[in-house]
One Martini backbone bead per residue (centre of mass of N, CA, C, O) as a GRO file, in nm:
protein
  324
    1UNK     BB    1  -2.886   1.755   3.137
    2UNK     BB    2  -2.682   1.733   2.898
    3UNK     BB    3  -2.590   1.945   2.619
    4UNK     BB    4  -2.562   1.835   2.287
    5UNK     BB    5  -2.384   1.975   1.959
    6UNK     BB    6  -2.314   1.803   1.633
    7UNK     BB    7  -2.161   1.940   1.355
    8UNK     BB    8  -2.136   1.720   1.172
    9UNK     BB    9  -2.152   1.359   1.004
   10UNK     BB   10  -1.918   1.230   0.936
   11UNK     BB   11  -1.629   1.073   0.933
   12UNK     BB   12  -1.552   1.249   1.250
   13UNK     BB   13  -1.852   1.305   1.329
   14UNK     BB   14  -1.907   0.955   1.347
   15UNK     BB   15  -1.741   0.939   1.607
   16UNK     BB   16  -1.809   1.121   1.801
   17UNK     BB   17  -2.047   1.009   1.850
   18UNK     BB   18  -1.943   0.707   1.953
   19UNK     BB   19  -1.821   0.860   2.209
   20UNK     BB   20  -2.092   0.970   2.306
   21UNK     BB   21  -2.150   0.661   2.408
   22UNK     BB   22  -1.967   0.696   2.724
   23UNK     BB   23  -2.109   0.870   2.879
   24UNK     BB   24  -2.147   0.909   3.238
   25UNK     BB   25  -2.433   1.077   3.163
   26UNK     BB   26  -2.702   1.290   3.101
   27UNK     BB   27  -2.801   1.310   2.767
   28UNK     BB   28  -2.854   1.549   2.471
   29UNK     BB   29  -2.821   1.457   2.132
   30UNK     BB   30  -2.726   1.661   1.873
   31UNK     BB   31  -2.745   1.595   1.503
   32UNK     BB   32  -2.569   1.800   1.246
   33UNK     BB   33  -2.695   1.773   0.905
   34UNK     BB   34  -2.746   1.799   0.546
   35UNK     BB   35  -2.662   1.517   0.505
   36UNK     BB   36  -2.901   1.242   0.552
   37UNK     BB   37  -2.684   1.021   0.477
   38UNK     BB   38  -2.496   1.101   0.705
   39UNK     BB   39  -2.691   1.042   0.925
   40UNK     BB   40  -2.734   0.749   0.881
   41UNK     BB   41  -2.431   0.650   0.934
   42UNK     BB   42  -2.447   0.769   1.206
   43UNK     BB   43  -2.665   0.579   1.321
   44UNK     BB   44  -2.534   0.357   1.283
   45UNK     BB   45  -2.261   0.394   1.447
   46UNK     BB   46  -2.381   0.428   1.720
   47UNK     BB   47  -2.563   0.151   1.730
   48UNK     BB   48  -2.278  -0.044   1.755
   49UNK     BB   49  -2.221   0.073   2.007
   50UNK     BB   50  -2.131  -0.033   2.316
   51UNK     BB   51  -2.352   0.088   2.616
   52UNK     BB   52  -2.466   0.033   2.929
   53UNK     BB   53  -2.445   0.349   3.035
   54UNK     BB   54  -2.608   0.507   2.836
   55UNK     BB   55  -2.851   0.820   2.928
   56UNK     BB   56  -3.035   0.894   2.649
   57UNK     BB   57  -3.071   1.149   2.389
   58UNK     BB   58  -3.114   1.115   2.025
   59UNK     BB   59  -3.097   1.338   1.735
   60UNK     BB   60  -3.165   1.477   1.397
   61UNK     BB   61  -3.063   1.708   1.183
   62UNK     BB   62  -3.086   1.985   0.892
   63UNK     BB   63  -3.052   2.207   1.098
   64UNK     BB   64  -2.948   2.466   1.314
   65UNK     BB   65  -3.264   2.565   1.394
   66UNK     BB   66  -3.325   2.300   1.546
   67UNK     BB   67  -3.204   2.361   1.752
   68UNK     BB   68  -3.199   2.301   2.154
   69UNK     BB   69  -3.100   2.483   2.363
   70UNK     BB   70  -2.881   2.539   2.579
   71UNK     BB   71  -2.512   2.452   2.576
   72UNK     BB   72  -2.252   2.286   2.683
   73UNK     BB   73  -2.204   2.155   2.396
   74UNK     BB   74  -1.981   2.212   2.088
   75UNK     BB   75  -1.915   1.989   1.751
   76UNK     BB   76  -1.711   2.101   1.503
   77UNK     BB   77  -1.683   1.881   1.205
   78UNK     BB   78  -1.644   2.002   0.991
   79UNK     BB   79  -1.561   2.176   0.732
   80UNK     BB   80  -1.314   2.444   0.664
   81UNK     BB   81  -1.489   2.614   0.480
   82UNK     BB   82  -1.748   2.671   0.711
   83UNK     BB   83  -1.702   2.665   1.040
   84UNK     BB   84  -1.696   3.004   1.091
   85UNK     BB   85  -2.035   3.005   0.954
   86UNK     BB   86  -2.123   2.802   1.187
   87UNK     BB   87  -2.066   2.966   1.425
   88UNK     BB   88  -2.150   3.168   1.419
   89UNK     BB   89  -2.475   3.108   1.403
   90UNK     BB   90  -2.476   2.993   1.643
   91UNK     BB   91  -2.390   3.209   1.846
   92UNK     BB   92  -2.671   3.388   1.711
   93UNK     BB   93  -2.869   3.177   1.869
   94UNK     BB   94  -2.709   3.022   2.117
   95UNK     BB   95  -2.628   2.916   2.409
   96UNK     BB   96  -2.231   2.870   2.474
   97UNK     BB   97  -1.994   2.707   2.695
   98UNK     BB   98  -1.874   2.491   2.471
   99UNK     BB   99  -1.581   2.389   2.238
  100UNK     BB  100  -1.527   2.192   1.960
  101UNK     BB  101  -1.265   2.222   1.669
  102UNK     BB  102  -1.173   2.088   1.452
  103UNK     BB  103  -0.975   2.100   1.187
  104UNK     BB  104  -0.876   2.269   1.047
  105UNK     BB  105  -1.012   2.530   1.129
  106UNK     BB  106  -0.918   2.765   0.865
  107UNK     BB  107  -0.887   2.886   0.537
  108UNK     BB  108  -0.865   3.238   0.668
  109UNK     BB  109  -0.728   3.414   0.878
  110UNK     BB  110  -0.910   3.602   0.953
  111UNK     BB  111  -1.114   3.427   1.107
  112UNK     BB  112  -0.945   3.383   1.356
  113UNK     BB  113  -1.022   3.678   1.469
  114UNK     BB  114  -1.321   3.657   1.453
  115UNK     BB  115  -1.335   3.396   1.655
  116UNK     BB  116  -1.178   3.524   1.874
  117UNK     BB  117  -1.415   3.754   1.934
  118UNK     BB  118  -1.652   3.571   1.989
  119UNK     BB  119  -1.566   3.379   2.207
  120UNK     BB  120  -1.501   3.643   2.416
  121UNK     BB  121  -1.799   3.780   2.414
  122UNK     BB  122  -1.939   3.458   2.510
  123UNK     BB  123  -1.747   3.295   2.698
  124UNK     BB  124  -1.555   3.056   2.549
  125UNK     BB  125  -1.474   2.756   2.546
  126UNK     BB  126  -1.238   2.684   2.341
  127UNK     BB  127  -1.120   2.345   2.147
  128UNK     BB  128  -0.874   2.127   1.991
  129UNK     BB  129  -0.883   1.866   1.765
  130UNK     BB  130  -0.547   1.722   1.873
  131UNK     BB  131  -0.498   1.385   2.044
  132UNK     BB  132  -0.206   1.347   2.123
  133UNK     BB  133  -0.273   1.417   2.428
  134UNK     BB  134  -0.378   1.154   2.479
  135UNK     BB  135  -0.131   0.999   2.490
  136UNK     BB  136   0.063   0.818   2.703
  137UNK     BB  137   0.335   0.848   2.529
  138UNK     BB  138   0.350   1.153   2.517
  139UNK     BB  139   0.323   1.212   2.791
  140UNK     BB  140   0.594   1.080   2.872
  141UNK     BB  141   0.760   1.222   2.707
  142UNK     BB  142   0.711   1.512   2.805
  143UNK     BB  143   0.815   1.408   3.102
  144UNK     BB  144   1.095   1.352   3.002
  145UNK     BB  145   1.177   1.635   2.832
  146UNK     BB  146   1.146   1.829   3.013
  147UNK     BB  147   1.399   2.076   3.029
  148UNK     BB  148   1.513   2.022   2.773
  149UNK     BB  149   1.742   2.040   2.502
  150UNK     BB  150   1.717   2.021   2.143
  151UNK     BB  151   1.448   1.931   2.088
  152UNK     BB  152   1.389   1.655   1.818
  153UNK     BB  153   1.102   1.631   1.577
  154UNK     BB  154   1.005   1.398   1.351
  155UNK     BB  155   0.808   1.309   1.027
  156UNK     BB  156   0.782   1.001   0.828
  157UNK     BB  157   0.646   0.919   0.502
  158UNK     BB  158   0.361   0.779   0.307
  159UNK     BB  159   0.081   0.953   0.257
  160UNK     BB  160  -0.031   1.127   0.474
  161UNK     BB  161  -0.083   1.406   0.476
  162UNK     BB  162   0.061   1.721   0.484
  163UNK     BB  163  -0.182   1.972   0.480
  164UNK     BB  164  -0.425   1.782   0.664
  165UNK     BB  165  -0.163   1.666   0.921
  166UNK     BB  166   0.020   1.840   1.019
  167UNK     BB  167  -0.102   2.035   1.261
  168UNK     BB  168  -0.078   1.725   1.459
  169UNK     BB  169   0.259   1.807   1.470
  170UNK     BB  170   0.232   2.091   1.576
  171UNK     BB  171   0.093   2.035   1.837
  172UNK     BB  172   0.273   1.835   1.939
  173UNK     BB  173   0.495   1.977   1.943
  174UNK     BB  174   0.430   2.180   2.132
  175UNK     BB  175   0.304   2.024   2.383
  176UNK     BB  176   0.664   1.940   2.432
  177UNK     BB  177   0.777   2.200   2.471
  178UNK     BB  178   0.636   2.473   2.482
  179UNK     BB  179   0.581   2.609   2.179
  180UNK     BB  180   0.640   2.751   1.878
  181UNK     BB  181   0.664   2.754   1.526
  182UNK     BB  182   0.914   2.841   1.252
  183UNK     BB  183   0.823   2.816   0.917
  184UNK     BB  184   0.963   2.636   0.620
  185UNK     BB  185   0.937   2.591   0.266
  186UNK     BB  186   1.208   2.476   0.116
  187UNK     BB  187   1.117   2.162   0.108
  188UNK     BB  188   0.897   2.172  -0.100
  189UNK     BB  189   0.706   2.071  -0.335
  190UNK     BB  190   0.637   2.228  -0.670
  191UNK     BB  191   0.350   2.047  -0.631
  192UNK     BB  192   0.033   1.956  -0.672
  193UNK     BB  193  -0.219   1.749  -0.512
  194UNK     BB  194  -0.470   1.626  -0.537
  195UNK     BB  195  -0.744   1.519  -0.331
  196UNK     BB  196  -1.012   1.330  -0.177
  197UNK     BB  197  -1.109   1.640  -0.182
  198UNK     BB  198  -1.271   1.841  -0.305
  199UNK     BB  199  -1.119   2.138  -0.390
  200UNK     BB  200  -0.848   2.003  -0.294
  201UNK     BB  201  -0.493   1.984  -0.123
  202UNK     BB  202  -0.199   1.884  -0.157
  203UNK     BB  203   0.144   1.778  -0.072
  204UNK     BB  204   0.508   1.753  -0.064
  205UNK     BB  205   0.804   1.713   0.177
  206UNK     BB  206   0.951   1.967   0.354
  207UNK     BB  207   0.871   2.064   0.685
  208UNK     BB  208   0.976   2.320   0.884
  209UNK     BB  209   1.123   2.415   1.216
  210UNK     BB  210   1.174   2.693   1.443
  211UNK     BB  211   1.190   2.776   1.779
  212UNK     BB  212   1.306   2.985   2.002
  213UNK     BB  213   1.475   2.748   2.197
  214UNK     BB  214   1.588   2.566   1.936
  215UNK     BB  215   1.374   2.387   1.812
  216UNK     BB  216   1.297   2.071   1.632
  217UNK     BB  217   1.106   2.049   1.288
  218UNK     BB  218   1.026   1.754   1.086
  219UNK     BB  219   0.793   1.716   0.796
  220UNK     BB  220   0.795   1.387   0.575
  221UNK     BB  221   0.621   1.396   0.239
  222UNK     BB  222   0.594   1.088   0.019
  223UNK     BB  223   0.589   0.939  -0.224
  224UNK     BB  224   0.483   0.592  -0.243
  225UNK     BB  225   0.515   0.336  -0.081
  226UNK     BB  226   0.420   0.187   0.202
  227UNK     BB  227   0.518   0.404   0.509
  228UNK     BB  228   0.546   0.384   0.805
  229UNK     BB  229   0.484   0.619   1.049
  230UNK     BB  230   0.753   0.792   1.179
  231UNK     BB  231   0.836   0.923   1.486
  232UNK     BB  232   1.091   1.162   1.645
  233UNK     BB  233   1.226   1.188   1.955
  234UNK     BB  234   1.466   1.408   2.088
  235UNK     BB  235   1.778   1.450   2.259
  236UNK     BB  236   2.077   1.425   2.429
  237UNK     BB  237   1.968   1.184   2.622
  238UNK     BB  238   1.699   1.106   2.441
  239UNK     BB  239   1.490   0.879   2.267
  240UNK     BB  240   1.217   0.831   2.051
  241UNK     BB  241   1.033   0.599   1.867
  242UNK     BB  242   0.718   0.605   1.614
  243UNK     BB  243   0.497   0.377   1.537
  244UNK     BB  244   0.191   0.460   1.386
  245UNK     BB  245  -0.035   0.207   1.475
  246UNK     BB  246  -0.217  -0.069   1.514
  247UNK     BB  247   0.102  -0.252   1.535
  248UNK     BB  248   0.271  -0.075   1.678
  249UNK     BB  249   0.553   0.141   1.841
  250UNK     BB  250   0.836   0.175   2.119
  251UNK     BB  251   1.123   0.345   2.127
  252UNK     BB  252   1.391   0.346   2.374
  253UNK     BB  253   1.682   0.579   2.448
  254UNK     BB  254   1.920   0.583   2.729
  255UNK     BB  255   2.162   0.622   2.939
  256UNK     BB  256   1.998   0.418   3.161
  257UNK     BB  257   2.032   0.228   2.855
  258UNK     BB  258   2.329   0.178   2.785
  259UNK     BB  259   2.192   0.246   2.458
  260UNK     BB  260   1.969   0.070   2.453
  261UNK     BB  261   1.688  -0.076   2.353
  262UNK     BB  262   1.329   0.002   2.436
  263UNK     BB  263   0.988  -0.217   2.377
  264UNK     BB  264   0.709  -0.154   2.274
  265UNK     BB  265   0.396  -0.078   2.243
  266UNK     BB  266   0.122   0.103   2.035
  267UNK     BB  267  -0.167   0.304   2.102
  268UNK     BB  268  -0.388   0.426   1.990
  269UNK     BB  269  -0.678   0.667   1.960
  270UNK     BB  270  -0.975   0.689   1.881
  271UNK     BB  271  -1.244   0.902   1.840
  272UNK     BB  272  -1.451   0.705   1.956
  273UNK     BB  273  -1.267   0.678   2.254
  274UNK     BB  274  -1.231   0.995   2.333
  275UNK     BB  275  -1.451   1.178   2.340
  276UNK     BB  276  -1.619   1.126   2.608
  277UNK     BB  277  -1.317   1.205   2.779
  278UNK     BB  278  -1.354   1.478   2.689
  279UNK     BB  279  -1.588   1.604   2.761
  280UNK     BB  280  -1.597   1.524   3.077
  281UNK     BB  281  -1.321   1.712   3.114
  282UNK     BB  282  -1.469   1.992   3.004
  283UNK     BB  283  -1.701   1.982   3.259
  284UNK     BB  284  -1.435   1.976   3.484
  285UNK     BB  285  -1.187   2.132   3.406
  286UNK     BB  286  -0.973   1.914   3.235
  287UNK     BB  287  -0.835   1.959   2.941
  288UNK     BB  288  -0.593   1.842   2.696
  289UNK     BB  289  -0.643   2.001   2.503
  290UNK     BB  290  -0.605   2.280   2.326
  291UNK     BB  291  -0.663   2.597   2.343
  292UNK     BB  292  -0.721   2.823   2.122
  293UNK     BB  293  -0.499   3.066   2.167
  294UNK     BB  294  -0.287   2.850   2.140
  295UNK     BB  295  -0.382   2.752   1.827
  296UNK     BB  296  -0.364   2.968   1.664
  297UNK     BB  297  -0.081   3.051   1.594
  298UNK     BB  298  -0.011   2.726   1.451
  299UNK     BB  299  -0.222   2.794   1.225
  300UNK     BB  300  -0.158   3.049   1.097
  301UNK     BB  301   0.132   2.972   1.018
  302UNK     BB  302   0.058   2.734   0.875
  303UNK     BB  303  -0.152   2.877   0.650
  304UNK     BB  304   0.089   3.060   0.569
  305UNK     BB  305   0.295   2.849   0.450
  306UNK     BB  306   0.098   2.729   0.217
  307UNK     BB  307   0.020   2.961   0.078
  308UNK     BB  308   0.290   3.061  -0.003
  309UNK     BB  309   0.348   2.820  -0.170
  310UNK     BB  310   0.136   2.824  -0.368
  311UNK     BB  311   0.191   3.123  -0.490
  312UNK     BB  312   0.467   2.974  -0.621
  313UNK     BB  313   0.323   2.808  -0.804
  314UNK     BB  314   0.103   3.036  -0.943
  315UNK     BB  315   0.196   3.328  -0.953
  316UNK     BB  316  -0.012   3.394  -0.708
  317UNK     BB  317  -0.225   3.482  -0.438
  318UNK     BB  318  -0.295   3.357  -0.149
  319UNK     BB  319  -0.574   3.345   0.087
  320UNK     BB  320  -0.753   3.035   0.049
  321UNK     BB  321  -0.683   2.729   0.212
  322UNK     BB  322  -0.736   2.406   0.056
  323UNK     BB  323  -0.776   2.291   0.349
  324UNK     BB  324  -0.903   2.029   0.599
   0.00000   0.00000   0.00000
């Protein structure tokens, strides 16, 4: 039976839960938070989910030292102001095979490289959970734009909240060009804004950025009306538009296609829906999701770009970005 330990349900992490109701083995899922209320909403979300063929037991806990057993899988979905010292704790705790862990994965530097001694010295896979590497649409572009040349993706909307999901977007450039992208803050409007999450903050302008082979990333986040959320990757000779919605929608246009272009439908895949295909993936060895040594560099550089801006307009060194 697979052991899997959940850890955080709230938002996203009773999400986890309902995708975990998908997995065709039988497992032992333990799922972990201090807020009873956030347990309680997760046991709803998971009862409500159709699936006939879930074989196993959940149990719900409020404290760390309660879980049991060795891991075959740990899902952190907490808040980043805590993941890094919930990570150590389980750590020297249980022995632990695989970890997934949610975004922004922490918000100080160092935490980085401590997780990452950490990680080695435990011998643990540990993937982060950025899932539009699971989109077929963005699969099909990755191999389209294969050895392309100047490959531009550009990402504008208004309210996407460029602080907590931009990291989402520097891991998809990553993805489809398979570089890392060196970020610039000239273009971030000077003004911090409040988040929907106690002592976060958002920001808003454009964040760009340029890889080694000269790949180039923009992404612009506006107030004002709703504007649905626009993703553009282009090279010289193929461009793919994507609007991610519900009733999104994708537009390609290339030379074989004399200019004009061809559009279906876009389907987001929610968490709730991947959670299951991903855990089975990493317990069979060919997960999609970033490895954390990928991801560490394009975090860092992320966290330290956000601390900089914030540094100018308070006149003072950031060095723990408030955003999760």
């Amino acid at each position: 039976m697979i052991n899997i330990a959940l850890i955080g349900a709230g938002q996203i992490g009773s999400r986890h839960l309902q995708g975990l109701k998908h997995i065709n083995q039988s497992c032992n899922i333990q799922v972990m938070d201090i807020n009873e209320s956030a347990l309680q909403i997760a046991q709803q979300r998971f009862d409500e989910v159709q699936s006939d063929g879930f074989i196993g037991t959940v149990s719900y806990l409020t404290t760390l030292s309660a879980l049991e057993g060795d891991l075959d899988l740990a899902i952190i979905a907490t808040s980043a102001k805590y993941r890094a010292s919930i990570v150590h704790e389980l750590l020297s705790k249980l022995k632990v095979k695989n970890i997934i862990l949610e975004k922004v994965l922490f918000q100080s530097i160092e935490d980085y490289y401590t997780i990452e001694t950490a990680l080695t010295k435990f011998n643990i896979n540990a993937f982060v959970n950025c899932p539009r590497r699971y989109f077929s649409d963005y699969q099909l572009i990755k191999k389209e734009l294969l050895h392309s040349d100047n490959i531009n993706m550009t990402v504008h909307g208004t309210n996407w909240r460029l602080a907590s999901n931009g990291i989402h977007f520097i891991d998809l450039f990553q993805f489809i060009t398979g570089e890392s992208v060196k970020l610039n803050i000239d273009g971030l409007n000077p003004k911090i804004i409040d988040s929907k999450h106690e002592d976060l903050i958002e920001i808003t302008g454009v964040l760009s950025g340029v890889s080694e082979s000269k790949h180039c990333l923009s992404m612009t986040c506006v107030n004002g009306d709703n504007i649905p959320l626009l993703v553009e990757i282009y090279s010289n000779t193929k461009r793919f538009v994507i609007q991610e919605s519900i009733k999104g929608a994708i537009k390609i246009q290339s030379e074989s296609l004399n200019g004009y272009w061809e559009e279906s439908a876009f389907a987001p895949i929610y968490q709730s829906q991947l959670t299951g295909t991903i855990v089975e993936d990493i317990l069979q060895g060919n997960c999609k999701l970033a490895e954390y040594k990928d991801s560490m560099p394009i975090h860092i550089e992320f966290i330290a770009a956000v601390n900089n801006h914030l540094s100018m307009i308070l006149n003072k060194k950031v060095s723990v970005c408030p955003i999760t």
